[in-house]
C-alpha positions as a printed Julia matrix, in Angstrom:
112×3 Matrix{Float64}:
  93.64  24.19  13.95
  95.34  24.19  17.22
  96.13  21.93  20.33
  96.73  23.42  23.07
  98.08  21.81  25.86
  98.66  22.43  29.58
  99.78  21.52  32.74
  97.91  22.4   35.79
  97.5   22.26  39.46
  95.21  19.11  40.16
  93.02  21.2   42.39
  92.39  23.28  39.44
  90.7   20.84  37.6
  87.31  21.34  38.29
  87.04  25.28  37.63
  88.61  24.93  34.49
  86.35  22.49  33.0
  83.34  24.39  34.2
  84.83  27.26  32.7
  85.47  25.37  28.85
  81.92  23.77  29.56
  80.59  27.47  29.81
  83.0   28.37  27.11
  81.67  26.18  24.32
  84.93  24.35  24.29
  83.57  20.63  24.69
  86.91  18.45  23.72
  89.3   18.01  26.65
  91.77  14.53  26.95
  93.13  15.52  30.92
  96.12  13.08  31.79
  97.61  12.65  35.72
 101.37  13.19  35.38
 103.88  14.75  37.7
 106.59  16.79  36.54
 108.4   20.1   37.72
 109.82  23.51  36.26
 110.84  25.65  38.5
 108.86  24.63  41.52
 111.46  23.14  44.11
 111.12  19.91  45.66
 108.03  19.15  48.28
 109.7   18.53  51.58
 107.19  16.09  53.6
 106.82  13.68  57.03
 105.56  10.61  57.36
 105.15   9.19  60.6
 108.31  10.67  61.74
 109.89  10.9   58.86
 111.08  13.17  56.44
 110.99  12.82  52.32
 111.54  14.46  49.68
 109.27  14.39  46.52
 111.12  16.09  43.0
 107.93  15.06  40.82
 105.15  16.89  41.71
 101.54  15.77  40.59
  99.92  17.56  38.12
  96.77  17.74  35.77
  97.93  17.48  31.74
  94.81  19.15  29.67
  94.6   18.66  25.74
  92.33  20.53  23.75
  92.17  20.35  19.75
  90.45  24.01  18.56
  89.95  26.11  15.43
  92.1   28.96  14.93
  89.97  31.25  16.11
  89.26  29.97  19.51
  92.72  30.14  20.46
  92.57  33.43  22.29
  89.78  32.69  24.27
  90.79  29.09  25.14
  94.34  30.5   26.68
  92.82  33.48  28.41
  90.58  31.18  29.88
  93.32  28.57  31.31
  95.1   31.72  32.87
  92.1   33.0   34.28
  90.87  29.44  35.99
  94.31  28.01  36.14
  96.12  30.82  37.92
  97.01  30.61  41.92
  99.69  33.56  41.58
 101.97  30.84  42.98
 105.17  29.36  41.69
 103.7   26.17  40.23
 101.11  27.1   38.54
 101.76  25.45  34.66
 102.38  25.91  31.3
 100.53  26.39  28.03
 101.75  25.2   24.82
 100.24  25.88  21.6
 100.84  23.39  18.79
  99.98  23.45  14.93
  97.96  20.53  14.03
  97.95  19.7   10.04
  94.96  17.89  10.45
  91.96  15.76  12.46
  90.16  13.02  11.58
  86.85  11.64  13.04
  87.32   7.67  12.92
  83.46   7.41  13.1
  82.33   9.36  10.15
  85.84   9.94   8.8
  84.91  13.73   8.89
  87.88  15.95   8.29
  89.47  19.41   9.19
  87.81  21.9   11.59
  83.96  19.82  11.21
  86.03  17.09  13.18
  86.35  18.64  16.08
Protein backbone atom coordinates (compact mmCIF):
# COMPACT_ATOMS: atom_id res chain seq x y z
CA UNK A 1 0.00 0.00 0.00
CA UNK A 2 0.87 3.45 -0.98
CA UNK A 3 0.03 7.20 -0.24
CA UNK A 4 0.66 9.29 -2.55
CA UNK A 5 0.65 12.75 -2.06
CA UNK A 6 0.70 15.98 -4.09
CA UNK A 7 0.71 19.44 -4.42
CA UNK A 8 -1.17 21.13 -7.09
CA UNK A 9 -2.31 24.24 -8.76
CA UNK A 10 -5.79 25.13 -7.11
CA UNK A 11 -7.29 25.58 -10.52
CA UNK A 12 -6.41 22.08 -11.13
CA UNK A 13 -8.58 20.72 -8.74
CA UNK A 14 -11.51 19.96 -10.49
CA UNK A 15 -9.98 17.93 -13.59
CA UNK A 16 -8.12 15.88 -11.40
CA UNK A 17 -10.86 14.62 -9.35
CA UNK A 18 -12.97 13.95 -12.39
CA UNK A 19 -10.16 12.18 -13.68
CA UNK A 20 -9.64 9.71 -10.16
CA UNK A 21 -13.59 9.63 -10.19
CA UNK A 22 -13.28 8.10 -13.81
CA UNK A 23 -10.24 6.29 -12.63
CA UNK A 24 -11.80 4.15 -9.93
CA UNK A 25 -9.67 5.89 -7.41
CA UNK A 26 -12.50 7.04 -4.86
CA UNK A 27 -10.26 8.12 -1.60
CA UNK A 28 -8.89 11.67 -1.83
CA UNK A 29 -8.21 13.98 1.69
CA UNK A 30 -7.35 17.58 -0.53
CA UNK A 31 -5.89 20.23 2.01
CA UNK A 32 -5.50 24.33 1.05
CA UNK A 33 -1.86 25.16 1.87
CA UNK A 34 0.56 27.52 0.25
CA UNK A 35 4.05 26.76 -0.14
CA UNK A 36 6.80 27.29 -2.91
CA UNK A 37 9.77 25.35 -4.70
CA UNK A 38 11.15 26.92 -7.21
CA UNK A 39 8.38 29.21 -8.31
CA UNK A 40 9.56 32.88 -7.44
CA UNK A 41 7.61 35.23 -5.53
CA UNK A 42 4.04 36.69 -6.99
CA UNK A 43 4.63 40.36 -7.47
CA UNK A 44 0.99 42.08 -7.07
CA UNK A 45 -1.01 45.76 -6.71
CA UNK A 46 -3.47 46.66 -4.65
CA UNK A 47 -5.05 49.83 -5.05
CA UNK A 48 -1.84 51.42 -5.86
CA UNK A 49 0.21 49.39 -4.28
CA UNK A 50 2.68 46.92 -4.75
CA UNK A 51 3.25 43.42 -2.61
CA UNK A 52 4.94 40.75 -2.64
CA UNK A 53 3.50 37.23 -1.83
CA UNK A 54 6.53 34.22 -1.11
CA UNK A 55 3.69 31.56 -0.22
CA UNK A 56 1.81 30.72 -2.98
CA UNK A 57 -1.64 28.87 -2.61
CA UNK A 58 -1.86 25.53 -3.48
CA UNK A 59 -4.13 22.32 -3.51
CA UNK A 60 -2.43 19.31 -1.12
CA UNK A 61 -4.10 15.84 -2.52
CA UNK A 62 -3.74 12.51 -0.40
CA UNK A 63 -4.59 9.34 -1.75
CA UNK A 64 -4.03 5.86 0.17
CA UNK A 65 -3.80 2.96 -2.89
CA UNK A 66 -2.76 -0.67 -3.39
CA UNK A 67 0.43 -1.33 -4.91
CA UNK A 68 -0.72 -1.83 -8.01
CA UNK A 69 -2.55 1.32 -8.68
CA UNK A 70 0.41 3.30 -8.22
CA UNK A 71 1.30 3.71 -11.86
CA UNK A 72 -1.87 4.71 -12.96
CA UNK A 73 -2.64 7.06 -10.03
CA UNK A 74 0.80 9.16 -10.86
CA UNK A 75 0.36 9.12 -14.60
CA UNK A 76 -2.87 10.40 -13.99
CA UNK A 77 -1.80 13.50 -11.63
CA UNK A 78 0.79 14.40 -14.45
CA UNK A 79 -1.61 14.14 -17.06
CA UNK A 80 -4.52 16.41 -15.20
CA UNK A 81 -2.10 18.24 -13.04
CA UNK A 82 0.34 19.47 -15.67
CA UNK A 83 0.28 23.34 -17.04
CA UNK A 84 3.95 22.97 -18.56
CA UNK A 85 4.57 25.93 -16.24
CA UNK A 86 7.05 26.43 -13.45
CA UNK A 87 4.69 25.74 -10.55
CA UNK A 88 3.10 23.04 -11.34
CA UNK A 89 3.74 20.46 -8.00
CA UNK A 90 5.13 17.59 -6.69
CA UNK A 91 4.32 13.92 -6.17
CA UNK A 92 5.52 11.96 -3.35
CA UNK A 93 5.08 8.40 -2.92
CA UNK A 94 5.13 7.02 0.63
CA UNK A 95 5.13 3.34 2.06
CA UNK A 96 2.29 2.85 4.32
CA UNK A 97 2.70 -0.35 6.82
CA UNK A 98 -0.79 -0.42 7.27
CA UNK A 99 -4.73 1.01 7.26
CA UNK A 100 -7.30 0.55 9.42
CA UNK A 101 -11.10 1.13 8.94
CA UNK A 102 -12.32 2.56 12.47
CA UNK A 103 -15.89 1.46 11.46
CA UNK A 104 -15.51 -2.19 10.82
CA UNK A 105 -11.89 -2.32 11.99
CA UNK A 106 -11.14 -3.87 8.48
CA UNK A 107 -7.46 -4.12 7.77
CA UNK A 108 -4.78 -3.97 4.93
CA UNK A 109 -5.68 -3.31 1.25
CA UNK A 110 -9.89 -4.28 2.03
CA UNK A 111 -9.57 -0.90 4.05
CA UNK A 112 -9.21 1.20 1.53
Amino acid sequence: MKKIEAIIRNEKLSEVRKALLEADILGITVYEVRGRGRQKDLELQFRGREYKIDLLPKIKIELMIGDNDVEKAVNLLIRTASTGQIGDGKITILPIDDIIRIRTGERGEEAI
